[in-house]
C-alpha positions in Angstrom: 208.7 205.3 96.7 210.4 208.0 98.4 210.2 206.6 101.8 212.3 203.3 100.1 214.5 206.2 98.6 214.6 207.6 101.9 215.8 204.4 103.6 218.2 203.1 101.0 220.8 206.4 101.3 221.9 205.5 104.8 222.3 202.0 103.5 224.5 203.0 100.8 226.3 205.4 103.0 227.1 202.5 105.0 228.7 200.4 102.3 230.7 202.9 100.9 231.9 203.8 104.2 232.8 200.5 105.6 234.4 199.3 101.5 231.8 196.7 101.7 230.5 194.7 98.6 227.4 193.6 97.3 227.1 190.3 95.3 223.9 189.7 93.8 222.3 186.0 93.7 223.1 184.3 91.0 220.3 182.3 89.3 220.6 178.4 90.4 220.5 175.9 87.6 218.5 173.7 89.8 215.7 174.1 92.7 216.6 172.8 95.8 216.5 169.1 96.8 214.1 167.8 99.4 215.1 166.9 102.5 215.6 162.9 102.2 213.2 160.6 104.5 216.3 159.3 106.3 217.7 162.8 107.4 214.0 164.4 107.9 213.5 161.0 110.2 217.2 162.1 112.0 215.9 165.1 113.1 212.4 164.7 113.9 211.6 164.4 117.8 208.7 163.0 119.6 205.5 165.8 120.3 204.0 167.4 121.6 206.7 169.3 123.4 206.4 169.6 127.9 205.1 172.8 128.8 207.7 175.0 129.8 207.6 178.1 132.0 207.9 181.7 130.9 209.6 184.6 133.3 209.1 188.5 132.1 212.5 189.8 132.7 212.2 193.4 131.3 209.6 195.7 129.9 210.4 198.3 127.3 207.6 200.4 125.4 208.6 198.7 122.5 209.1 195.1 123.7 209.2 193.3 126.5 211.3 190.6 127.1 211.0 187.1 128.9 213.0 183.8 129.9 211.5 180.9 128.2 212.9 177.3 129.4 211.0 173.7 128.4 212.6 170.7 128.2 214.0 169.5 124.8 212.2 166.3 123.6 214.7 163.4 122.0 214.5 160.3 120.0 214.9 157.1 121.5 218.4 156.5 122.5 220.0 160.2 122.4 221.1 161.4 125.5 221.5 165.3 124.7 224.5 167.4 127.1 221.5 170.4 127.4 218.3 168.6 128.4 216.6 171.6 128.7 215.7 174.4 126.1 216.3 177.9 127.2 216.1 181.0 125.3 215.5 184.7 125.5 212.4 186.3 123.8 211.6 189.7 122.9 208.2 190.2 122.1 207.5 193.3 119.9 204.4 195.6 121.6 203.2 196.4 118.1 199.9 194.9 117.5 198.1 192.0 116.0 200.3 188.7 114.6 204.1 190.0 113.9 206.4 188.3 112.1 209.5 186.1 114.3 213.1 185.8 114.2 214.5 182.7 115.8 218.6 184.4 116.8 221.8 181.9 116.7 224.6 183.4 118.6 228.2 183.1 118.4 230.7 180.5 119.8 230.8 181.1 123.0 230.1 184.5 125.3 227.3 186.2 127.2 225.1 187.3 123.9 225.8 191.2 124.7 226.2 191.9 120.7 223.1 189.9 119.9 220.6 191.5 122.6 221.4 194.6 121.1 220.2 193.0 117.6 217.2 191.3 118.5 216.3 194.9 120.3 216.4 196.5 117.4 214.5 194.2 115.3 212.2 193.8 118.3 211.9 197.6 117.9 210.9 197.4 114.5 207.9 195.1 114.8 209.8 191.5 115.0 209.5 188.7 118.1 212.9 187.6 118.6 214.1 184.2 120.3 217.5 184.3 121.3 219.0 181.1 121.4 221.2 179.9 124.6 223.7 177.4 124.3 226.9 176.5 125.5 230.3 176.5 123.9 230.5 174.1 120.9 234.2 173.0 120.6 236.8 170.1 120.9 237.0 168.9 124.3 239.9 166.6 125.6 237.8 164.5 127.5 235.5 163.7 124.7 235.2 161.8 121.7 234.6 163.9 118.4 231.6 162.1 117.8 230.0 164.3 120.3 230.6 167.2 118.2 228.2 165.6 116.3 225.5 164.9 119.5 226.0 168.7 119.7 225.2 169.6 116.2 221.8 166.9 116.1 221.0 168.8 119.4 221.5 172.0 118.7 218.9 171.3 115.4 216.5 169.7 117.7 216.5 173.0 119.7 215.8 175.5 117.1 213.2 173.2 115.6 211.6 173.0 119.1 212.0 176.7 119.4 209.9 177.0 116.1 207.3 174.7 117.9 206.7 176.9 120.8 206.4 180.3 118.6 203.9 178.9 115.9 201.8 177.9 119.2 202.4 181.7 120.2 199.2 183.6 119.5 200.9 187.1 117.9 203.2 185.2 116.2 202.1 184.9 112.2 203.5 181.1 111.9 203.6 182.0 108.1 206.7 184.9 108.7 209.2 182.7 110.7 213.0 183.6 109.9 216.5 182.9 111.3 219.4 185.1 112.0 222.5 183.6 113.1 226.5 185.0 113.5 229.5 183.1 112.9 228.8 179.9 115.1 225.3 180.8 115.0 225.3 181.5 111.1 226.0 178.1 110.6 223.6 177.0 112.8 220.9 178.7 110.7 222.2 177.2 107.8 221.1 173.8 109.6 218.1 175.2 110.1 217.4 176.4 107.0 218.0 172.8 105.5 215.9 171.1 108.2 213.1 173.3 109.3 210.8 174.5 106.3 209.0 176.4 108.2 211.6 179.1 108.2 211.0 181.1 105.5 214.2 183.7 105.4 217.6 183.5 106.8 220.5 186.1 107.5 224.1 184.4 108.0 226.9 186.1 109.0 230.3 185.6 109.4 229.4 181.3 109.1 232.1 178.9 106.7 232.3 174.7 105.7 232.5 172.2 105.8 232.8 171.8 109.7 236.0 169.9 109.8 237.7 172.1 107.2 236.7 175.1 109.9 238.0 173.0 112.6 241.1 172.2 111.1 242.4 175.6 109.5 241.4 177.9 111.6 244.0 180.3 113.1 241.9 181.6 116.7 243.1 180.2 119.6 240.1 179.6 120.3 239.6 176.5 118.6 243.3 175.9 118.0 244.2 175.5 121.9 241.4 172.6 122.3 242.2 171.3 119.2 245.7 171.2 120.5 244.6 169.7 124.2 242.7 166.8 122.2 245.9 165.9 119.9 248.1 165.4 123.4 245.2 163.6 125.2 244.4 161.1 122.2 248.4 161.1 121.2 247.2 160.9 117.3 248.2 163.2 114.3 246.2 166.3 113.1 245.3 164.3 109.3 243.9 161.2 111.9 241.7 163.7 113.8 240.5 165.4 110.6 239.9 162.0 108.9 238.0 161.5 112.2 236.1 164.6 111.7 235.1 164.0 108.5 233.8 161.1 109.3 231.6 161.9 112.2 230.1 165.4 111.7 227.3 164.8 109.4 225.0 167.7 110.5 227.1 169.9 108.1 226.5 173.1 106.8 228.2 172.1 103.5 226.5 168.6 103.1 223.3 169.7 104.1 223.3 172.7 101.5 221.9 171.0 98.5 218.6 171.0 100.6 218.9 174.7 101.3 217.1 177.4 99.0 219.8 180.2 98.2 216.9 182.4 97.2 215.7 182.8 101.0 219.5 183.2 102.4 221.3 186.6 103.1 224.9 185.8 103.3 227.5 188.0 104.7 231.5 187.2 104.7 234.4 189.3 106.3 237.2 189.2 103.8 240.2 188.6 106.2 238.3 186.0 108.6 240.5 184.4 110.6 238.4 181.9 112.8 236.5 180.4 110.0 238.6 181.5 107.0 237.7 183.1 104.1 238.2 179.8 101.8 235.4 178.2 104.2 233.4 180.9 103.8 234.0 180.7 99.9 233.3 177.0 100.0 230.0 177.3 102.0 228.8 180.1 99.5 229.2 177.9 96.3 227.8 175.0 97.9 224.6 177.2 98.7 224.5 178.2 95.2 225.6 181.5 95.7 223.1 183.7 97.3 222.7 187.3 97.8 225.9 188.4 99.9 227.8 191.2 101.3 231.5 191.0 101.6 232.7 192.8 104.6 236.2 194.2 105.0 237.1 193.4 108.5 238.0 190.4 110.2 236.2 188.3 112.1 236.1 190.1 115.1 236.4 193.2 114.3 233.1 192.8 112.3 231.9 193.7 115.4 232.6 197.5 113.5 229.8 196.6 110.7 226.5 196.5 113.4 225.3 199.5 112.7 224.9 198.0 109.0 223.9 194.4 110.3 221.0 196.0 112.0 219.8 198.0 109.3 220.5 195.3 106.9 218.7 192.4 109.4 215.8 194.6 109.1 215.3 195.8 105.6 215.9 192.0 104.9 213.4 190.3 106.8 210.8 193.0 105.8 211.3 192.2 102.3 211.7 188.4 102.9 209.1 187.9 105.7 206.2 190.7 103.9 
């Protein structure tokens, strides 16, 4: 007990520093739904996987780290943009079968914030598989429908990715989690809609529905594509969100009724600008309102909160994942 006590006053020293707020989980008036045939069929792929190759890239007494590639298996008639599945594992050096974190970055980047993450879980007894990907976004040249492909894909990965570490011999398949940051967080919420195997996930910084995202968000980021695509096709912003709507059906908000809030960790910074604090709203209720932590930052300047991100990411999974 005192060793909890112990661990719980930098926690709170955290919160009250940063003015963040904690919002328990409410209780859900109903369990979750299972994952329809049709959908579970939509994301399925063919097995077993190709073997793949595995390249130590660093050693640390606590971890070592490798460069895992194989390439992704699809259905019949999908043509994925990343044929191959590439991703960065830290293995923890503690001993016997340790629990496993699959990490979804953000939009974009080099993945310098999340290394420093999946150390420090890696540090504290986790494996760690850091997802690479590239940029998911409106391109001029493309139809939005691909968003879509992107989105099917980018599920197929992860679920792949849960293939290869259940095969791993010191991972415990039952202690699989997911951790995923803006881009990323939504990305677990996929995951934790299709793939039951994950048993806990920490979102951060993620918002719905998709097109909602798309379409309010105030970073140039996604407002200069967004922009490009509207000259290119010469239609209106209400055609290219009724487009949208219509095509992105791996969504984080449709896809919550099969999500159990009681395994999520949400977090949500107050003055988000990229995905927008209504979107994160939305996707909270339509999870059924989880445990979550409001931040007071934007969404960059989140960046501020890691210190509590790590120690939360931590004493989350230990509790979830035990």
């Amino acid at each position: 007990m005192c060793r909890r006590r112990s661990a719980f006053a930098p926690a709170c020293l955290l919160l009250l520093a940063s003015g963040c707020a904690y919002a328990p989980p409410r209780k859900a008036a109903t369990l979750p739904l299972p994952l329809p045939a049709e959908l579970a069929a939509y994301y399925d792929y063919p097995k077993p996987l190709a073997p793949g190759a595995v390249e130590e890239v660093r050693s640390h007494p606590a971890f070592r780290e490798y460069l895992v590639r194989f390439p992704l298996s699809v259905p019949s008639g999908l043509e994925p943009t990343e044929p191959e599945v590439e991703f960065e594992w830290f293995e923890s050096t503690r001993p016997g079968r340790r629990p496993a974190i699959v990490f979804n970055p953000i939009l974009g980047g080099d993945y310098p914030l999340e290394r420093g993450i999946c150390r420090h879980l890696a540090r504290n007894g986790f494996h760690v598989a850091l997802v690479h990907r590239k940029t998911l976004k409106i391109s001029p040249e493309h139809e939005v429908s691909r968003i879509e492909l992107l989105l099917r894909q980018g599920v197929l990965r992860i679920r792949q990715i849960v293939d290869w570490m259940v095969a791993h011999e010191r991972v415990d398949p039952e202690r699989l989690g997911s951790f995923g940051i803006s881009m990323g967080g939504i990305a677990s919420v996929l995951a934790a809609a299709t793939e039951p195997r994950l048993k806990a996930h920490m979102v951060a910084l993620a918002g719905g529905s998709l097109p909602e995202v798309l379409m309010s968000s105030k970073d140039t980021l996604l407002t200069k594509p967004i922009h490009r695509w509207l000259q290119r096709q010469n239609v209106t912003r209400e055609e290219l969100g009724r487009r949208l709507r219509e095509e992105i059906a791996t969504d984080p908000v449709r896809l919550a009724p099969y999500v159990d809030p009681d395994r999520l960790f949400l977090l949500i910074a107050v003055f988000d600008r990229t995905i927008g604090r209504a979107n994160a709203l939305r996707l909270r209720a339509a999870l059924r309102y989880p445990r979550t932590v409001f931040l007071p930052t934007g969404h960059y300047t989140a960046y501020f909160s890691l210190p509590y991100l790590k120690y939360a990411g931590v004493r989350f999974f230990r509790r979830a994942l035990q």
